[in-house]
VEXKEDREN-603694 format. One record per residue (C-alpha): residue number from 1; residue in one letter; y, z, x. Coordinates in Angstrom, 2 decimals. Layout:
<zalums>
+-----+------+---------+---------+---------+
! seq ! type !   north !      up !    east !
+-----+------+---------+---------+---------+
! NUM !    a !       Y !       Z !       X !
...
+-----+------+---------+---------+---------+
</zalums>
This chain:
<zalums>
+-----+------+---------+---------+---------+
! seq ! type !   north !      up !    east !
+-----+------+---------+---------+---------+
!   1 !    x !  100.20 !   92.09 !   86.72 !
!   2 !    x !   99.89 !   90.83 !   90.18 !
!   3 !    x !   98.07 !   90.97 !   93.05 !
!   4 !    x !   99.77 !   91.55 !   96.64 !
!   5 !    x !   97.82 !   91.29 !  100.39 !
!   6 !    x !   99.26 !   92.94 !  103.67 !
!   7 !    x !   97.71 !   94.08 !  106.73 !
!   8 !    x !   95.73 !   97.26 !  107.21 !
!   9 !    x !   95.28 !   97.55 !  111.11 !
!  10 !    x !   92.56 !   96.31 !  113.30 !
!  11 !    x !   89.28 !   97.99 !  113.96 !
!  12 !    x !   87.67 !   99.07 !  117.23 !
!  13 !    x !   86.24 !   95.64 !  117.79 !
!  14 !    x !   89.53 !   93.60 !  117.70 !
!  15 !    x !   88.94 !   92.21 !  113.80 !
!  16 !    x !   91.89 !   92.90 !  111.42 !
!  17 !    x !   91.83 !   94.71 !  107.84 !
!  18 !    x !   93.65 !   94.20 !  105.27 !
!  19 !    x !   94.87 !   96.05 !  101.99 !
!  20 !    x !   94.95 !   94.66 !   98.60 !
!  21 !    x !   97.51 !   95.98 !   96.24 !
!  22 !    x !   97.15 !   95.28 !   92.23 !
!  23 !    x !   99.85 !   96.78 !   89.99 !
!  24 !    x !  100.52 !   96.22 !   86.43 !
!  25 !    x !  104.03 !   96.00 !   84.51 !
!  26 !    x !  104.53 !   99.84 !   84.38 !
!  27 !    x !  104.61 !  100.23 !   88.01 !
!  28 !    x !  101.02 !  101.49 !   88.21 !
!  29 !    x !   99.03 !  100.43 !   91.06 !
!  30 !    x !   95.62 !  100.60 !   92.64 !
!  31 !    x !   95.70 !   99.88 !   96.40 !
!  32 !    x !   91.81 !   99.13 !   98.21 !
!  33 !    x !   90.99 !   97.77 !  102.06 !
!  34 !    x !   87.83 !   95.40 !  103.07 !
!  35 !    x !   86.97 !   98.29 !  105.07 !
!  36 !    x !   83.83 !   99.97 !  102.87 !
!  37 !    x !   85.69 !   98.52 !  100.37 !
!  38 !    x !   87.35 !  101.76 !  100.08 !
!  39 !    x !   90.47 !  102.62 !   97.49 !
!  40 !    x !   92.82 !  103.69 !   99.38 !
!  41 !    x !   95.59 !  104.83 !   96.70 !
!  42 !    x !   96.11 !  104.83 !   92.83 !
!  43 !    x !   99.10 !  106.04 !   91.32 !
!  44 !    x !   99.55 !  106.68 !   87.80 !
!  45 !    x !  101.88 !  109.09 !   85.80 !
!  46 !    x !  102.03 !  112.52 !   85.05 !
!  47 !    x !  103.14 !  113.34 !   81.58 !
!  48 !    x !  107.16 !  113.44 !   82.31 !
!  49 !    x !  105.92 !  109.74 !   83.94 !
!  50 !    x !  106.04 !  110.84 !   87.31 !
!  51 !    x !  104.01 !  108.76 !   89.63 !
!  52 !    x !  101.55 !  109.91 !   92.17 !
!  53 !    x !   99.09 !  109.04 !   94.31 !
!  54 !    x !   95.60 !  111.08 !   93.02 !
!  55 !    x !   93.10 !  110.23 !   95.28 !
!  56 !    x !   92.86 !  110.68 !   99.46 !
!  57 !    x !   93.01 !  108.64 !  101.73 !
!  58 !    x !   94.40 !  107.64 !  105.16 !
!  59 !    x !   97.70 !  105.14 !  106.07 !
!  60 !    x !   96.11 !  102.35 !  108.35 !
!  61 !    x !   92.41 !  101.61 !  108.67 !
!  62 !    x !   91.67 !  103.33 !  111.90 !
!  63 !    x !   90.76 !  106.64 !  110.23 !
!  64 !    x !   88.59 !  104.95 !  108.51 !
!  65 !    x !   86.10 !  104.01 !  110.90 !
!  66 !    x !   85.93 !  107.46 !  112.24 !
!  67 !    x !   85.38 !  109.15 !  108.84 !
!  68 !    x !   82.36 !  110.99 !  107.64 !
!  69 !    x !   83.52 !  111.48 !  104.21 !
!  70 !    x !   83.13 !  108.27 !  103.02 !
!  71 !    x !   86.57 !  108.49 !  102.10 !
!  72 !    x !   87.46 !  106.15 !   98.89 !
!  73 !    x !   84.55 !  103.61 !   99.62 !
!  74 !    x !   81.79 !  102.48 !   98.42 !
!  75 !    x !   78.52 !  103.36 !   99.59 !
!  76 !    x !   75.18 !  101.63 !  100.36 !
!  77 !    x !   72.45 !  100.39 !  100.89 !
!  78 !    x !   71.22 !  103.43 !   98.93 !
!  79 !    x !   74.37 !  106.12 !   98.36 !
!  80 !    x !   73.36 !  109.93 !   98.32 !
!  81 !    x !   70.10 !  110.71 !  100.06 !
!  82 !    x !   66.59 !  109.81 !  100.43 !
!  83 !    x !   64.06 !  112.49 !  101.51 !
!  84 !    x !   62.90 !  112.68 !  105.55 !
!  85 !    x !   64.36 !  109.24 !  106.10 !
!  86 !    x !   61.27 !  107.25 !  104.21 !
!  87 !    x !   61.40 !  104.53 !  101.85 !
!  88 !    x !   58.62 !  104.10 !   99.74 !
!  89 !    x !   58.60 !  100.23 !   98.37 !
!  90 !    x !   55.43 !   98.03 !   97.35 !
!  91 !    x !   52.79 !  100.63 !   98.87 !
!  92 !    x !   54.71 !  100.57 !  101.92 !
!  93 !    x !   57.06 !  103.36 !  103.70 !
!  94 !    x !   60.59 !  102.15 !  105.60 !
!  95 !    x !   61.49 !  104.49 !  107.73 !
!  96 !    x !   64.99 !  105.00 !  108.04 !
!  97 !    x !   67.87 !  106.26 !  110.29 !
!  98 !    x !   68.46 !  110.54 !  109.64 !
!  99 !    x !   72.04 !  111.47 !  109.59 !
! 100 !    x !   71.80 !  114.56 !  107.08 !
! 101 !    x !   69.30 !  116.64 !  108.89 !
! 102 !    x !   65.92 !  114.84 !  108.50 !
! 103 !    x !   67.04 !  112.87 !  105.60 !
! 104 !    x !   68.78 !  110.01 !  105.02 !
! 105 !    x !   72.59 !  109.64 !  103.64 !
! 106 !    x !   74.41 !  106.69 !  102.18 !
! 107 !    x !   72.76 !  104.01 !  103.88 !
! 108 !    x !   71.96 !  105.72 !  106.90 !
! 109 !    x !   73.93 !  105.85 !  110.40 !
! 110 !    x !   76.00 !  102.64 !  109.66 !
! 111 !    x !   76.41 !  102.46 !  105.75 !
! 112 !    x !   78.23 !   99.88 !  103.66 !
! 113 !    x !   81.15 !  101.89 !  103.98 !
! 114 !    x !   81.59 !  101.27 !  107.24 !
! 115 !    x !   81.43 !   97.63 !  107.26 !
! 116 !    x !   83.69 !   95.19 !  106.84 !
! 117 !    x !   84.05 !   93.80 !  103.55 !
! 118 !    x !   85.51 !   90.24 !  102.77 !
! 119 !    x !   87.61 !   90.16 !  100.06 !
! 120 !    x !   89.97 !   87.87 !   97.87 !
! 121 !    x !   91.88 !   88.19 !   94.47 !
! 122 !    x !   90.41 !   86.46 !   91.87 !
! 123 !    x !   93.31 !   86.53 !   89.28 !
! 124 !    x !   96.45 !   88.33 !   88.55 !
! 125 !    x !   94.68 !   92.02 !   88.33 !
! 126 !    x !   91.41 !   92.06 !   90.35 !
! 127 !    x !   90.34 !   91.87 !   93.94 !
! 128 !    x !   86.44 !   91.05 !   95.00 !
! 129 !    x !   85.06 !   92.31 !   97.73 !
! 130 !    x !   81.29 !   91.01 !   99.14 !
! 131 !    x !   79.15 !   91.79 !  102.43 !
! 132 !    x !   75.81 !   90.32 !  102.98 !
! 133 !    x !   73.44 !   93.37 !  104.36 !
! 134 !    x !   70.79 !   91.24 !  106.20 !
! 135 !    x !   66.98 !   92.32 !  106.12 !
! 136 !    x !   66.17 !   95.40 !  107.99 !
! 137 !    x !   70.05 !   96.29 !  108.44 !
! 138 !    x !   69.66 !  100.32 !  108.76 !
! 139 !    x !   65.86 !   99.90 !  108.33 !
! 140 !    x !   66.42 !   99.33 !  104.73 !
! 141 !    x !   64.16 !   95.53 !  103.82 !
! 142 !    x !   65.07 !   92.21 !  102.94 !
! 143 !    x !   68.58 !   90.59 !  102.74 !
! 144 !    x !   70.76 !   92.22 !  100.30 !
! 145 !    x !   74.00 !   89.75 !   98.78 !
! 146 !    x !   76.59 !   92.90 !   97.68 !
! 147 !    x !   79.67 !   92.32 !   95.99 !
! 148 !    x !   82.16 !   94.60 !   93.57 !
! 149 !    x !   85.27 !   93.90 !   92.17 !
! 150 !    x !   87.88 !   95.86 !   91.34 !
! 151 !    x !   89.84 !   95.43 !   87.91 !
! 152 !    x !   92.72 !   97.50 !   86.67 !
! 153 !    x !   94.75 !   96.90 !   83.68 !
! 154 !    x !   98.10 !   97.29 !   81.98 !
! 155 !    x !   96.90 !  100.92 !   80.34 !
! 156 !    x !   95.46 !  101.95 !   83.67 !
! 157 !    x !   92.07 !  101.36 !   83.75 !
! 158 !    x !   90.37 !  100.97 !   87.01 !
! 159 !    x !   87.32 !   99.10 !   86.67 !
! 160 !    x !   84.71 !   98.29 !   89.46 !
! 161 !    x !   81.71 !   96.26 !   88.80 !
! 162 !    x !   78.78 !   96.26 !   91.01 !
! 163 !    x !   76.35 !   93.39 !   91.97 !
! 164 !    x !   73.55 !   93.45 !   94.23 !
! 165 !    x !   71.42 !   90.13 !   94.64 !
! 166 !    x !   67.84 !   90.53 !   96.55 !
! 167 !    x !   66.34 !   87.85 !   98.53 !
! 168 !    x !   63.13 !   90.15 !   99.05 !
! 169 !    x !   61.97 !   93.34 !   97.13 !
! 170 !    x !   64.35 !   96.20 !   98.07 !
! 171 !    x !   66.55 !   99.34 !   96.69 !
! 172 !    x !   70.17 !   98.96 !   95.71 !
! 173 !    x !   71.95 !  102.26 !   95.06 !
! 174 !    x !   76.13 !  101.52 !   94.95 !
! 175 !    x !   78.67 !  103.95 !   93.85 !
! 176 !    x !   82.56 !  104.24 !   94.59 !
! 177 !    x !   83.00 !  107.90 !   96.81 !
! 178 !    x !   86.73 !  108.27 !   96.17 !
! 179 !    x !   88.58 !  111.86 !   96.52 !
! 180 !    x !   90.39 !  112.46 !   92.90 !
! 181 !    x !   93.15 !  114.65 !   92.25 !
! 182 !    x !   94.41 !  114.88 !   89.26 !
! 183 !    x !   97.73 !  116.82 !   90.09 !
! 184 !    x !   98.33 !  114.47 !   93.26 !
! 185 !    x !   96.95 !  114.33 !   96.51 !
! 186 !    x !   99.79 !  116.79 !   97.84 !
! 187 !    x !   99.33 !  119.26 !   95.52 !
! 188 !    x !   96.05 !  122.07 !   96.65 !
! 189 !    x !   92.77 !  122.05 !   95.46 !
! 190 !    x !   91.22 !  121.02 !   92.46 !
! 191 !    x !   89.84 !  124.49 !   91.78 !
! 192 !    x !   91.74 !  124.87 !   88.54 !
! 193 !    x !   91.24 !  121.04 !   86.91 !
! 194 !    x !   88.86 !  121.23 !   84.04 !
! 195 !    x !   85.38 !  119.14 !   83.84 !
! 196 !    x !   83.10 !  118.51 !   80.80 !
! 197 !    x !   80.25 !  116.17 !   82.02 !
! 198 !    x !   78.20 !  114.55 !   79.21 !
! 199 !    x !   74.58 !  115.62 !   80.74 !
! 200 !    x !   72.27 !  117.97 !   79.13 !
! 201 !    x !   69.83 !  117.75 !   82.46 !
! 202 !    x !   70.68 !  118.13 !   86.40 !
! 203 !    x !   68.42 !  117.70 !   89.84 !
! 204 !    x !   68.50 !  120.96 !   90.88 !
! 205 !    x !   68.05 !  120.83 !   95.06 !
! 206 !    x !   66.47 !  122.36 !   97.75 !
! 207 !    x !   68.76 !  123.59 !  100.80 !
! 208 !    x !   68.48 !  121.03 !  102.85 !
! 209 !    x !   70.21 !  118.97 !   98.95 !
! 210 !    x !   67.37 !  116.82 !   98.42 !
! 211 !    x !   66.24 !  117.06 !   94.40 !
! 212 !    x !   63.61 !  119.23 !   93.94 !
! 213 !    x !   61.72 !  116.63 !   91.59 !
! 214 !    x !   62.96 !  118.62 !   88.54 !
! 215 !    x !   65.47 !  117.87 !   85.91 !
! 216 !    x !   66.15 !  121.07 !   84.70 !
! 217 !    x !   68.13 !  121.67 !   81.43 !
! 218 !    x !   71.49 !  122.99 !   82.69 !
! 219 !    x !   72.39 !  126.44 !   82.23 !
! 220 !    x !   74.95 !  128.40 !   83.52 !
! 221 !    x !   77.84 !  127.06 !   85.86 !
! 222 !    x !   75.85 !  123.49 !   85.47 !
! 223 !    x !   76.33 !  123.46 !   82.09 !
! 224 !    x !   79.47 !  121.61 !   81.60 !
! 225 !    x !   78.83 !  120.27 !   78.43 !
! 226 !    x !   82.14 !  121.74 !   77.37 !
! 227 !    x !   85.45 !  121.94 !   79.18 !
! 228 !    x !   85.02 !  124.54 !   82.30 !
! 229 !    x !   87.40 !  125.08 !   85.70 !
! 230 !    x !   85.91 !  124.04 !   88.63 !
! 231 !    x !   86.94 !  127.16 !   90.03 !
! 232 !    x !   84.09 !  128.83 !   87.15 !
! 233 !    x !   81.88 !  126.91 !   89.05 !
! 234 !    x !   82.09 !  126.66 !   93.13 !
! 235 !    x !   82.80 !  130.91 !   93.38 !
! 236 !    x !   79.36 !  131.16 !   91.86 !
! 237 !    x !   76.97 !  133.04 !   93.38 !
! 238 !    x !   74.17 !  130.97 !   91.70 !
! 239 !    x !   71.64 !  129.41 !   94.24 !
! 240 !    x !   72.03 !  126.54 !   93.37 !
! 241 !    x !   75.67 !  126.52 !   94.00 !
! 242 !    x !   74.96 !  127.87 !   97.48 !
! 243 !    x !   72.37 !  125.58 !   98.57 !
! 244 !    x !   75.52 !  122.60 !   98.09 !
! 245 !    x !   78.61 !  125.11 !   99.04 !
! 246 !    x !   79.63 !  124.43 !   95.83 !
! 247 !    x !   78.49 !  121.45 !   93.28 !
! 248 !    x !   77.36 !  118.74 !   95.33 !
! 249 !    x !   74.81 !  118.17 !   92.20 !
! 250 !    x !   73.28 !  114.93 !   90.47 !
! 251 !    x !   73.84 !  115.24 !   86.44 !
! 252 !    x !   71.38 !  113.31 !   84.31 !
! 253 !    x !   73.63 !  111.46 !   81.96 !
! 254 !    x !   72.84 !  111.74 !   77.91 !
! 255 !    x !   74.51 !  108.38 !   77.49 !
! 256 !    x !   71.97 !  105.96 !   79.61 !
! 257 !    x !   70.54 !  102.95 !   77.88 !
! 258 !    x !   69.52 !  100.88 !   80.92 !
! 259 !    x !   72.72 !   98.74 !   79.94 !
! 260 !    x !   76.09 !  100.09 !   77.71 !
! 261 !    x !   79.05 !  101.82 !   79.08 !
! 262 !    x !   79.02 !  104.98 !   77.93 !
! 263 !    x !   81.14 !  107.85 !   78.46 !
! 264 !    x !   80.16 !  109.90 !   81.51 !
! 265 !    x !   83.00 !  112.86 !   82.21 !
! 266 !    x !   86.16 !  113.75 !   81.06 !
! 267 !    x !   88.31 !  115.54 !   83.64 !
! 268 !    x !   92.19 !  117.35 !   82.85 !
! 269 !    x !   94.36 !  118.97 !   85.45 !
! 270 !    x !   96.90 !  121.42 !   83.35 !
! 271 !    x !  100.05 !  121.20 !   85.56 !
! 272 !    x !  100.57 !  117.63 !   85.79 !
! 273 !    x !   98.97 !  116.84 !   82.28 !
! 274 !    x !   96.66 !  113.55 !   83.29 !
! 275 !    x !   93.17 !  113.35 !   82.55 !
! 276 !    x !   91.00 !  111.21 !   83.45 !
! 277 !    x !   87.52 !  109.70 !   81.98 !
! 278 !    x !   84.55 !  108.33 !   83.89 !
! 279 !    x !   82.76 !  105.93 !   81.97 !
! 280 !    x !   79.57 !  103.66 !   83.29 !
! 281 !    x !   76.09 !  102.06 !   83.10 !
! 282 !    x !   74.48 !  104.03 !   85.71 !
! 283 !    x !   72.05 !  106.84 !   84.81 !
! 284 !    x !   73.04 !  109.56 !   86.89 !
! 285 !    x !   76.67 !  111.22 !   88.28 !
! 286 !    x !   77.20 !  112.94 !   91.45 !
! 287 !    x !   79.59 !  115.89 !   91.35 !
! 288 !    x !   80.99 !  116.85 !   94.41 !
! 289 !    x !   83.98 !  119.45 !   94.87 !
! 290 !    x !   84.61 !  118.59 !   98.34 !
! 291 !    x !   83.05 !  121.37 !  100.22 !
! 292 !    x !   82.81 !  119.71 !  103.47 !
! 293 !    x !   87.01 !  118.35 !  103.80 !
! 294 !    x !   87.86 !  120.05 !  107.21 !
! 295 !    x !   91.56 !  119.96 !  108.51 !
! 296 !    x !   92.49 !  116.33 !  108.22 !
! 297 !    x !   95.69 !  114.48 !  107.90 !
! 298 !    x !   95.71 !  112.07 !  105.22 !
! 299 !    x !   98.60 !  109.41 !  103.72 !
! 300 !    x !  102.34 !  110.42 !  104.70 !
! 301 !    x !  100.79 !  113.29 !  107.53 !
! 302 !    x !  100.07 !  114.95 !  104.05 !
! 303 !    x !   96.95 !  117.49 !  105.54 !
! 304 !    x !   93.78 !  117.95 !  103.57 !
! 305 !    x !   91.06 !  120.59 !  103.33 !
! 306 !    x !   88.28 !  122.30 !  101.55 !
! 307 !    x !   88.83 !  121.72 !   97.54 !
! 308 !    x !   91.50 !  119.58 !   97.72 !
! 309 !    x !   89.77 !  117.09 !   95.65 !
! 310 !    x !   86.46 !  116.12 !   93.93 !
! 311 !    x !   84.44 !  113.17 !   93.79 !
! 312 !    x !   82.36 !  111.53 !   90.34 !
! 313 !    x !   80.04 !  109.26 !   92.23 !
! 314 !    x !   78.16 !  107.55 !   89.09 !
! 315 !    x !   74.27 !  106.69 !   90.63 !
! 316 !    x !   70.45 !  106.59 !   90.56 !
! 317 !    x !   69.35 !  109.39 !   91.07 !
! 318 !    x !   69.14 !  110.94 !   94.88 !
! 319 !    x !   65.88 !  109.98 !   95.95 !
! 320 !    x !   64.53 !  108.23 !   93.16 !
! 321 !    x !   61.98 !  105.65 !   95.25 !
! 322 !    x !   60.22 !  109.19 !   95.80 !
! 323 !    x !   60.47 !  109.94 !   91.59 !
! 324 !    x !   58.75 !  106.89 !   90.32 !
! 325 !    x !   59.66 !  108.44 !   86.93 !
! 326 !    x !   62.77 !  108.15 !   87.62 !
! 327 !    x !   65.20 !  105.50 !   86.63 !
! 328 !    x !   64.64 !  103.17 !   89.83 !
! 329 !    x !   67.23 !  101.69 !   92.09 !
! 330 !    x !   64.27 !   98.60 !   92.99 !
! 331 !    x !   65.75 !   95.10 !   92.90 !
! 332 !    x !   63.10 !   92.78 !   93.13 !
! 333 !    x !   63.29 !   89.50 !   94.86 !
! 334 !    x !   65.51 !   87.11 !   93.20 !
! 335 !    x !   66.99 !   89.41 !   90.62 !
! 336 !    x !   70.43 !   90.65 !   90.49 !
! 337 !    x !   71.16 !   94.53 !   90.02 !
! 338 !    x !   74.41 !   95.07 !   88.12 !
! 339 !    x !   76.41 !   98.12 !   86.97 !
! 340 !    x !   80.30 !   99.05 !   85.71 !
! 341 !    x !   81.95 !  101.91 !   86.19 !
! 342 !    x !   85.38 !  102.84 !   84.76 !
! 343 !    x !   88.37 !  105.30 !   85.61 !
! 344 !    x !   90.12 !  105.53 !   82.49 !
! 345 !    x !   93.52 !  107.09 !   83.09 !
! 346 !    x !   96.25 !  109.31 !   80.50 !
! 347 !    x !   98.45 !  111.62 !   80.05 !
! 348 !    x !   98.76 !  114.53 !   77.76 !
+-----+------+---------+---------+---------+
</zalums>
């Protein structure tokens, strides 16, 4: 295993970037900037042992600054929405910036994944990344210390662990928004890679995507409790699947304990043979087909559009301060928040 550094580009502002490469003894490697602290790249094999790249991403870091699709990073304060821009906290309401209508979407007009992360290797195979959020950054209160580190191993397992230390009462929601592809990043859409997610419930949404309050039993094209093809799902002519141009859905995991990993999703793709499983410690899982990929150009001038790849953002639920029933993203003064997720990669 080893660790490698280069540079990434500079930003806007004059400040460099850089991108951290880890790759283990089979030639597998996971590639991830300071910007957002986004992945950038991850290439594993196919089942001749082929390698690809199977997420998006961009070649230098000026793209990312100028993305809206949170491309590979990780998003905060609070990733996914809260309802009309309000954050209810200790009998008191935030308001907060709207950038998704009159709501509020990972972390508001300047989100974690637009700032710039610092980051170091900490051994052989794992890079940390940390940004300090001060108090009333994007509205959101008190001073948040953020870091997550990214592991992967020598049977290609990506591993990112979350930590999120208050100073004051606040909310912490992290996830990882990376673009998978099981085929390669080259290869189409994802329309024909098969999903099972482990979740007997979903938060069914209004059209605007903010959860309705409900967790619904899923049914239907949400009911992915067995294998299905994403294609099954985003040609639906369900409402549900309309109101998010496809799944852009929270799943309410049957595995949550408030603290083991558990197994989340398992995902296949039949021509190249990999598959891939999501396990984590986080109660919810956002499934998003990427609807909303217009026309860009991505690593090697390699373009990318609607469907070309799908996101597993594990979560609290969207707007949970507003759900007090809800498994809450609160991290009280002095506490420390912390979660693991896992991409667990093979080959058939």
């Amino acid at each position: 295993m080893s660790v490698s550094k280069r540079s990434f580009g500079t930003l806007q502002d004059g400040r460099g970037s850089s991108l951290y490469t880890i790759e283990n003894r089979q030639g597998c490697r996971a590639s991830i900037t300071d910007f957002g602290a986004a992945l950038v790249s991850l290439v594993v094999p196919d089942k001749q042992g082929r390698m690809e790249d199977v997420v998006l991403g961009f070649d230098c870091v000026t793209p990312y600054e100028g993305s809206i699709g949170s491309m590979g990073a990780v998003c905060g304060r609070f990733a996914n929405r809260i309802a009309r821009a309000s954050l209810p906290l200790n009998r008191k309401v935030y308001p907060l910036p709207r950038n998704d209508g009159p709501n509020t979407l990972h972390g508001g007009l300047v989100g974690f994944h637009h700032r710039l992360w610092t980051g170091e290797a900490v051994d052989q195979n794992s890079v940390r990344f940390t940004y300090l959020s001060p108090d009333g950054e994007e509205g959101f209160p008190g001073e948040l210390l953020c870091a997550v580190t990214y592991r992967f191993s020598e049977d290609n397992v990506l591993s990112l662990t979350y930590e999120a230390a208050a100073k004051a009462d606040t909310v912490a929601n992290l996830t990882n928004h990376s673009y998978f592809n099981l085929d390669g990043a080259a290869s189409g859409t994802i329309y024909d890679h098969s999903i099972r997610i482990h979740a007997s419930r979903f938060t069914p949404i209004t059209d605007e995507t903010i959860p309705t309050g409900e967790l619904a039993p899923v049914k239907g094209v949400f009911d992915l409790r067995a294998y299905r093809t994403v294609r099954e799902g985003v040609f639906s002519t369900e409402e549900q699947i309309a109101f998010g141009t496809g799944y852009d859905h929270n799943f309410v995991l049957d595995g949550y304990d408030g603290k083991s990993l558990f197994k989340a999703v398992d995902l296949k793709a039949p021509v190249s043979g990999r598959r891939m499983e999501v396990w984590t410690t986080l109660p919810g899982i956002q499934l998003y087909t990427g609807n909303f990929i217009r026309d860009l150009q991505g690593k090697e001038g390699i373009p990318y559009h609607k469907g070309q790849a799908l996101c597993l953002e594990t979560q609290f639920y969207p707007d949970c301060p507003h759900h007090p029933a809800w498994p809450q993203a609160k991290v009280c003064a002095g506490e420390t928040q912390r979660s693991v997720t896992e991409f667990r990669f093979f080959r058939e």
